[in-house]
C-alpha positions in Angstrom: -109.3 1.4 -6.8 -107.7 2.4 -10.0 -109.6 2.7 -13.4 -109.4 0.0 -15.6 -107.3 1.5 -18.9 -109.9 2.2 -21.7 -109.0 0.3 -25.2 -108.0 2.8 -27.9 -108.1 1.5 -31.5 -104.8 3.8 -33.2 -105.9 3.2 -37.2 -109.6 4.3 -35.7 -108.1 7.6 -33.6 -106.2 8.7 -37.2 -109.1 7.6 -39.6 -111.4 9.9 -37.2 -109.3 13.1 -37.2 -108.8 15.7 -39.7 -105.2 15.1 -41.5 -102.6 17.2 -39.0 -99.8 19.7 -39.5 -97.7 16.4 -37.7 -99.0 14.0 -40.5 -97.9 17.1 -43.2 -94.8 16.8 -41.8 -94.2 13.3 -42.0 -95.7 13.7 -45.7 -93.3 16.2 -46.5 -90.4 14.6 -45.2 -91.4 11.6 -47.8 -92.2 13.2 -50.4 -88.4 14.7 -50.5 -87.0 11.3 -49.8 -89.2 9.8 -53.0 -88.0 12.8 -55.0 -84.1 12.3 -54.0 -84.8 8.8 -54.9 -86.6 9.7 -58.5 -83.6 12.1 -59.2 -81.1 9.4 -58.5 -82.9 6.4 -60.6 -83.4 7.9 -63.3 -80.0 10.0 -63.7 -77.9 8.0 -65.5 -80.7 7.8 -68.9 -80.0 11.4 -69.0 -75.8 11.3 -68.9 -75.6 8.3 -71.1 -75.2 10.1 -74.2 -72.3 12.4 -72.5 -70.9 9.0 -70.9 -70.7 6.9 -74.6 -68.8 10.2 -75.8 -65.9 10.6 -73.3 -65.6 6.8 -73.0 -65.5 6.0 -76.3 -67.5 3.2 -75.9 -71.5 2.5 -77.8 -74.8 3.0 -76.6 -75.1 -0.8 -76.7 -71.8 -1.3 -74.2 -73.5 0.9 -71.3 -76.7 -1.5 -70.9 -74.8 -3.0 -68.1 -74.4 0.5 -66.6 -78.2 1.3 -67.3 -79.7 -1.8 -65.4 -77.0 -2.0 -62.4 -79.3 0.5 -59.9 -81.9 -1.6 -60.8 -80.4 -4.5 -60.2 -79.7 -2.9 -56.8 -83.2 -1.6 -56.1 -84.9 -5.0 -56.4 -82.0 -6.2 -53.6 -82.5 -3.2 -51.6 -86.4 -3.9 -51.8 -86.2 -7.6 -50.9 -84.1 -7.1 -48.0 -85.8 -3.8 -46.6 -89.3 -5.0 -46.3 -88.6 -7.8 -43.6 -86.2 -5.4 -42.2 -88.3 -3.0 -41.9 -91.3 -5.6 -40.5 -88.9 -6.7 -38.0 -86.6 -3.5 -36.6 -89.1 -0.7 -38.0 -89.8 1.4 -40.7 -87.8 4.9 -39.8 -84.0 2.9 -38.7 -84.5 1.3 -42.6 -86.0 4.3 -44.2 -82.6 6.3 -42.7 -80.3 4.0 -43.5 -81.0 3.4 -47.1 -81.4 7.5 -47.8 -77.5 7.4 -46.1 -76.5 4.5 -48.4 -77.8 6.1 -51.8 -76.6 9.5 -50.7 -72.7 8.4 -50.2 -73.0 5.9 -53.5 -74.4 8.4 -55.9 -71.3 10.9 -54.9 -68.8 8.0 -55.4 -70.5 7.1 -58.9 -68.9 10.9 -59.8 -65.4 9.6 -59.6 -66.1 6.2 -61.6 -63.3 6.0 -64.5 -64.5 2.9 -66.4 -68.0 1.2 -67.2 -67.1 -1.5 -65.0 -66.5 0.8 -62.3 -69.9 3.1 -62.5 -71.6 -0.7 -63.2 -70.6 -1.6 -59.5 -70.9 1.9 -57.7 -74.5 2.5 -59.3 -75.5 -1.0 -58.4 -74.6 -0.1 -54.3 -76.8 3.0 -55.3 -79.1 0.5 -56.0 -79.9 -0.9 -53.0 -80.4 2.4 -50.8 -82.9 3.4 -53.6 -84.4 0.4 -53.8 -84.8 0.2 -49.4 -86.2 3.7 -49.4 -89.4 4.1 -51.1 -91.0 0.9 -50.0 -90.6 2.3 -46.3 -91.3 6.0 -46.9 -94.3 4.2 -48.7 -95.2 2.4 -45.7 -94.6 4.8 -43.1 -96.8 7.4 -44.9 -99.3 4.8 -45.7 -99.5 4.1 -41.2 -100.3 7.7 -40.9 -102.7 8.5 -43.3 -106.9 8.4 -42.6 -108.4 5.5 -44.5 -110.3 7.8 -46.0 -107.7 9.5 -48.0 -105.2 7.2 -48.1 -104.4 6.9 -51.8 -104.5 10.3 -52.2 -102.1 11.1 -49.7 -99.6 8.2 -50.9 -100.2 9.2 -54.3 -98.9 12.8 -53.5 -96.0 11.0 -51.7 -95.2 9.5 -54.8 -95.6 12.3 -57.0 -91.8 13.3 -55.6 -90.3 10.0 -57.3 -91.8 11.7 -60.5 -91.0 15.2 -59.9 -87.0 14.0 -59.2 -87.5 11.8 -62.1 -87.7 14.7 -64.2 -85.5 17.2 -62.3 -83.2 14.8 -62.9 -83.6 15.7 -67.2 -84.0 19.7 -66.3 -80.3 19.3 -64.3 -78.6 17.2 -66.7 -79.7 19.9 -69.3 -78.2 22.5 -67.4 -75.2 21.0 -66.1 -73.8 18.5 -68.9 -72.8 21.6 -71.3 -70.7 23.0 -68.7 -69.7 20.8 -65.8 -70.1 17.4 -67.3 -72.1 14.4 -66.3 -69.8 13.7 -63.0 -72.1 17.4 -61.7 -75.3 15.3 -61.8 -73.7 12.7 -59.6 -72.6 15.1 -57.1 -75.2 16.6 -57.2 -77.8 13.8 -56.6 -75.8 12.8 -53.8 -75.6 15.7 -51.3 -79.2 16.9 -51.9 -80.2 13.2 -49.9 -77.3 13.4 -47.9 -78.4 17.2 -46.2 -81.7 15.3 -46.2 -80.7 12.6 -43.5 -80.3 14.5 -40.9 -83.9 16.1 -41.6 -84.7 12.6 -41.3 -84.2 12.1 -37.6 -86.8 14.0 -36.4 -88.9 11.2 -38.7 -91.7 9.0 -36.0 -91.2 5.9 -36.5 -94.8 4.2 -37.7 -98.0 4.4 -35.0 -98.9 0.9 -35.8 -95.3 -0.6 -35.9 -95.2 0.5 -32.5 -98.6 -0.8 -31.3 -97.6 -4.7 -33.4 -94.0 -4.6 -31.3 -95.4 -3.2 -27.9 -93.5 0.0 -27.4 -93.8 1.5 -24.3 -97.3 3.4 -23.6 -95.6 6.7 -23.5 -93.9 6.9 -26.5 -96.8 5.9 -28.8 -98.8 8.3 -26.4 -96.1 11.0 -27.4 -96.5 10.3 -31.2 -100.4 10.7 -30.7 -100.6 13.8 -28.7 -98.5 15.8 -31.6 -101.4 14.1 -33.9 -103.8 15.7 -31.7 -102.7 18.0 -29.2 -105.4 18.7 -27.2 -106.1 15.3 -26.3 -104.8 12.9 -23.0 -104.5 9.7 -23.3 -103.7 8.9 -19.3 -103.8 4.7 -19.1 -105.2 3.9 -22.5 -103.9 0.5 -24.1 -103.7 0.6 -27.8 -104.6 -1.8 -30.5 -104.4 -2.7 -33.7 -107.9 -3.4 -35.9 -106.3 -6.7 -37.1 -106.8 -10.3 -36.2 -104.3 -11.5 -33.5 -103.4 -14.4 -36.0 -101.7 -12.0 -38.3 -100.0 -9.8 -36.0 -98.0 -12.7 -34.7 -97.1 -13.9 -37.8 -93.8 -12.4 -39.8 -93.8 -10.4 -42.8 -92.9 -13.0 -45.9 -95.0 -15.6 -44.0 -98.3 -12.7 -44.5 -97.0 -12.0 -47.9 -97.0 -15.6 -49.2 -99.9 -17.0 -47.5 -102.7 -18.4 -48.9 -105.2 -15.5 -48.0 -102.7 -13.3 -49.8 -100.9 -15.7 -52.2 -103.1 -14.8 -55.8 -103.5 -10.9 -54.5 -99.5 -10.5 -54.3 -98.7 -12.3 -57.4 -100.8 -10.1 -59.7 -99.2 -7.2 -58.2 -95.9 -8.3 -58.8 -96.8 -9.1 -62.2 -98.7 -5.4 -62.8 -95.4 -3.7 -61.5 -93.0 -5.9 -63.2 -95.0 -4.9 -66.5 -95.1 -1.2 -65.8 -91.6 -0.8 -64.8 -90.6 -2.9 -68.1 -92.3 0.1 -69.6 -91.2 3.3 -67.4 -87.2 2.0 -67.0 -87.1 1.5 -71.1 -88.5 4.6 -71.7 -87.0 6.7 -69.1 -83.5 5.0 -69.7 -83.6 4.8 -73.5 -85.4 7.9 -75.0 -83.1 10.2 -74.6 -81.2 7.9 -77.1 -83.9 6.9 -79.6 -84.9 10.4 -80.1 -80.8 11.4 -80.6 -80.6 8.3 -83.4 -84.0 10.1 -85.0 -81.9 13.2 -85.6 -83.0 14.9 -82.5 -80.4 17.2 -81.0 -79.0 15.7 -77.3 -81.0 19.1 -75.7 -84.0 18.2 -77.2 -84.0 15.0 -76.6 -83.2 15.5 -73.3 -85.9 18.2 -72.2 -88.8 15.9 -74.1 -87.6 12.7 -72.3 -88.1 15.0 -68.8 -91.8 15.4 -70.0 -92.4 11.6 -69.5 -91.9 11.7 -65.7 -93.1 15.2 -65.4 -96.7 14.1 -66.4 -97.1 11.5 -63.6 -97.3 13.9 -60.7 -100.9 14.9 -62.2 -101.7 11.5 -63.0 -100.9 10.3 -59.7 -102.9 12.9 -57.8 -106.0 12.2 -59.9 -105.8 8.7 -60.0 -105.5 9.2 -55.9 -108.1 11.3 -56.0 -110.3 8.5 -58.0 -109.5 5.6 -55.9 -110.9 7.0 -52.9 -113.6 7.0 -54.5 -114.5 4.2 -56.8 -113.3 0.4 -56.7 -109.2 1.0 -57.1 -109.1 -1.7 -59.4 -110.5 -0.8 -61.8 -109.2 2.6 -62.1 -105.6 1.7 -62.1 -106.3 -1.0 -64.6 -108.3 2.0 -67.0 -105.0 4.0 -67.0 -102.8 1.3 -68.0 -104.8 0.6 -70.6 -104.6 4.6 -71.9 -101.0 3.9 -71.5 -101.0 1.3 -73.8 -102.9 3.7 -76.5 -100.9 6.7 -75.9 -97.8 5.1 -76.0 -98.3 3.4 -79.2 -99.5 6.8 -80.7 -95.5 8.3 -79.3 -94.0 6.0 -81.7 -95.6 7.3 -84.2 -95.1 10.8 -84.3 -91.0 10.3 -84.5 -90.8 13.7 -86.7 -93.2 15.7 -85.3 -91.4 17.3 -82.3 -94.4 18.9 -80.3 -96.6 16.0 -81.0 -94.1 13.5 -79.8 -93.5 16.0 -76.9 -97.4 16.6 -75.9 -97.7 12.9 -76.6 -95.1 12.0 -74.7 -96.2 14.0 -71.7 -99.7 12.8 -71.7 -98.5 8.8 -71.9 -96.7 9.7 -68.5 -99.8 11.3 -67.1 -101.7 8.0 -67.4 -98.4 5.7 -67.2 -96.8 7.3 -63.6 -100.3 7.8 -62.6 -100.8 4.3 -62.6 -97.5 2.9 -61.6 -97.7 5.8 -58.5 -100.9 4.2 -57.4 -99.8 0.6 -56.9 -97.9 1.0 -53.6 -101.2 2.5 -52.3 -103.1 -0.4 -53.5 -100.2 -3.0 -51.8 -99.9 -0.9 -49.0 -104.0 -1.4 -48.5 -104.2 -5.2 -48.9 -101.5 -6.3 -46.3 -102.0 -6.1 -42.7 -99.0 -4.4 -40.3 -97.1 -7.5 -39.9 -96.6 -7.5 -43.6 -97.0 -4.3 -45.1 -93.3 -3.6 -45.4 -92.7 -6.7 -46.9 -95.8 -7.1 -49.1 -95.0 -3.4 -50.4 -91.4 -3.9 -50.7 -91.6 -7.5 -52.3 -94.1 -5.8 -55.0 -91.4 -2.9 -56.1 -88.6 -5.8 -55.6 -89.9 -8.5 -58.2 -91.2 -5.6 -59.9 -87.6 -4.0 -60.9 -86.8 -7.3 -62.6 -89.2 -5.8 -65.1 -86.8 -2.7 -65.2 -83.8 -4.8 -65.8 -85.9 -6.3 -68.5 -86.6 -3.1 -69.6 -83.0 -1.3 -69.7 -81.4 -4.5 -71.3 -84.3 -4.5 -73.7 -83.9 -0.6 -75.1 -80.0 -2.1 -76.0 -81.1 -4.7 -77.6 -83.7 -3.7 -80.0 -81.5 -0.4 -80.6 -78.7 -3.2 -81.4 -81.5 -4.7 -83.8 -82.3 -1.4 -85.7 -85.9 -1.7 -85.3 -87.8 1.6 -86.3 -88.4 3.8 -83.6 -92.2 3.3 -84.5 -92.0 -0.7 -83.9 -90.2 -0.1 -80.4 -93.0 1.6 -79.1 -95.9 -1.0 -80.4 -94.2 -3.1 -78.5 -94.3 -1.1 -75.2 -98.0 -1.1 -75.4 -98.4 -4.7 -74.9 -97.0 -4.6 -71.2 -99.1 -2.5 -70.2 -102.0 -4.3 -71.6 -101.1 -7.1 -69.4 -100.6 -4.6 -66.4 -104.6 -3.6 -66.4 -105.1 -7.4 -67.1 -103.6 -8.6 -64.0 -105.5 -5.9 -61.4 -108.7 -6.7 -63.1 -108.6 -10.3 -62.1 -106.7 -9.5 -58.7 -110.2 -7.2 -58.3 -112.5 -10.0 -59.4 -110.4 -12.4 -56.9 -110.6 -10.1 -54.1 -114.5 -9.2 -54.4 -115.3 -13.0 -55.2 -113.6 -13.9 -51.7 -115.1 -10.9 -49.8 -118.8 -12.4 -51.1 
């Protein structure tokens, strides 16, 4: 008579195992994605400048230019989380990486605003597909146990690319022009797509859709290869009631309903911040009298610092209630921020400033797809994470349109940035009552 097949919990096999050269991979592999992605976002804050000279046009006039990719990113986000729920994380994570990749190399040949407004919006919305998936994907593979720390180093590649994105435009805009960073944020994702293809697709998507035993058994043994796994079924440590149930459907129940709107509402306000900074400070510092270079290499410190941030704020949420230690660095944001606008002549205090409000700003920011990627079950997480960063680029539109405004207005560079600080006041405000919510429920 043949053995029965044992019962083999998948999220129980990776929480019990020592983190692989396999699961390195896969975090590797991410990590560049995220970093291609950071490069590509935040590129055209660093050509403006170049752009308003050979166009002839004002800072004001490229606002449509600044907020088009984001404009595409919360698209890209909205549609690839369902996606992604319902065909799989690694097909979406590809595909977007290919779009973005082809789009940022068109953006090179743009000849009008109107032009590099449409091709930087189709950038958009690979961008905006990516990082939710790589986010999720990495998120399947990680042991509970380190979990944010592992999708906080992830994200310290959107970041790093961030701010590679300000050391390359320094280099290249004196001598090739700003159609250079284009290109060259293009092919970098472009070689990386083929790298891509030796991606697994997520352990627990394949367990939710029923892949066949063999693959998932495949995926497992490279996880651990000493180990057989002969006629073992495997499971997933959620209810059956969720795993039937579709993505938005998770996302927008009422188990989840309070949970996913103060995350929307904490990334909305944090990328209101990060997308007017990032986009706009390379100009506010030029109007201060600050030479392009300068303004340039300090800007790239903003970004730079999150990569620490996000490791120890990784680091700390393994550790004590996540919460509450996001919602602590948003609220250092708000200080340090607030203390940047007011060291305008001062160029090494605005720069260590500068770098130290991205430390606690990025860190923060960097930790919220951990969190969102924690709350939702597999049948949603795609579309729980990717809904968060979706709603939440609105709060970059908000953010890009907003620099052209108050620059429009003439307010004092001083005034701009007491204003940032109140977002992010209202970030650490919403995760404190989403904590409260959650450990009021779980009583």
């Amino acid at each position: 008579m043949a053995d029965r097949p044992h019962t083999l919990d998948v999220q129980q096999f990776i929480d019990e195992r020592r983190f692989s050269p396999y699961q390195w991979f896969i975090l590797v592999l991410c990590f560049l994605v995220v970093a291609a992605d950071g490069f590509d976002t935040a590129a055209i804050g660093f050509v403006a400048p170049a752009l308003a000279v050979e166009w002839q046009v004002s800072k004001t006039a490229l606002a449509p230019v600044m907020s088009a990719a984001l404009a595409g990113l919360a698209l890209g986000a909205l549609m690839a989380g369902p996606m992604a729920d319902r065909m799989g994380r690694k097909k979406v994570l590809v595909g977007s990486v290919l779009i973005f990749a082809l789009f940022s190399i068109v953006c090179a040949f743009a000849s009008s605003v109107t032009e590099l407004t449409v091709m930087r919006f189709l950038t958009g919305i690979g961008l905006g597909a990516a990082m939710p998936n790589a986010t999720t994907l990495m998120a399947e593979y990680a042991p509970a146990r380190r979990r944010s720390l592992v999708v906080n180093t992830m994200f310290c590649g959107f970041t790093l690319g961030a701010s590679a994105g300000g050391l390359v435009a320094a280099l290249l805009l004196p001598h090739y022009g700003w159609r250079s960073v284009f290109i060259t944020g293009g092919v970098f994702p472009l070689l990386l797509v083929v790298v891509l293809l030796a991606l697994p697709e997520s352990i627990r998507f394949m367990v939710l859709r029923d892949w066949p035993r063999a693959k998932i058994a495949a995926v497992l043994q490279r996880i651990a290869p000493g180990m057989a796994f002969g006629q073992m079924r495997f499971v997933l440590p959620e209810e059956v009631s969720l795993q039937q149930q579709t993505g938005l459907s998770v996302v927008l129940s009422p188990r989840f309903r309070s949970g996913t709107a103060m995350l929307w509402l904490t990334y909305f306000c944090g990328l209101l911040v990060f997308y007017l900074l990032t986009s706009w400070l390379p100009t506010l510092m030029h109007d201060v009298g600050y030479a392009a270079r300068e303004a340039a290499l300090v800007s790239a410190l903003f970004p730079l610092g999150g990569g620490i941030g996000a490791i120890a704020m990784g680091w700390l949420m393994d550790r004590f209630e996540p919460h509450r230690v996001i919602a602590l660095a948003f609220t250092l944001t708000a200080l340090f921020v607030w203390m940047v606008g007011q060291q305008a002549s001062h160029l090494m205090w605005l720069a260590l400033l500068t770098f130290v409000a991205g430390v606690c700003m990025n860190g923060a920011q960097s930790s919220l797809p951990a969190l969102a990627a924690a709350f939702y079950p597999t049948s949603g997480r795609a579309t729980g994470v990717a809904w968060m960063l979706g709603v939440g680029r609105l709060g970059g539109i908000l953010g890009a349109f907003a620099g052209g405004l108050l620059l429009q207005a003439n307010f004092a560079f001083s005034t701009i940035f007491a204003w940032l600080a109140l977002p992010s006041l209202a970030a650490a405000a919403a995760l404190l009552v989403k904590g409260i919510v959650m450990r009021a429920r779980a009583g």
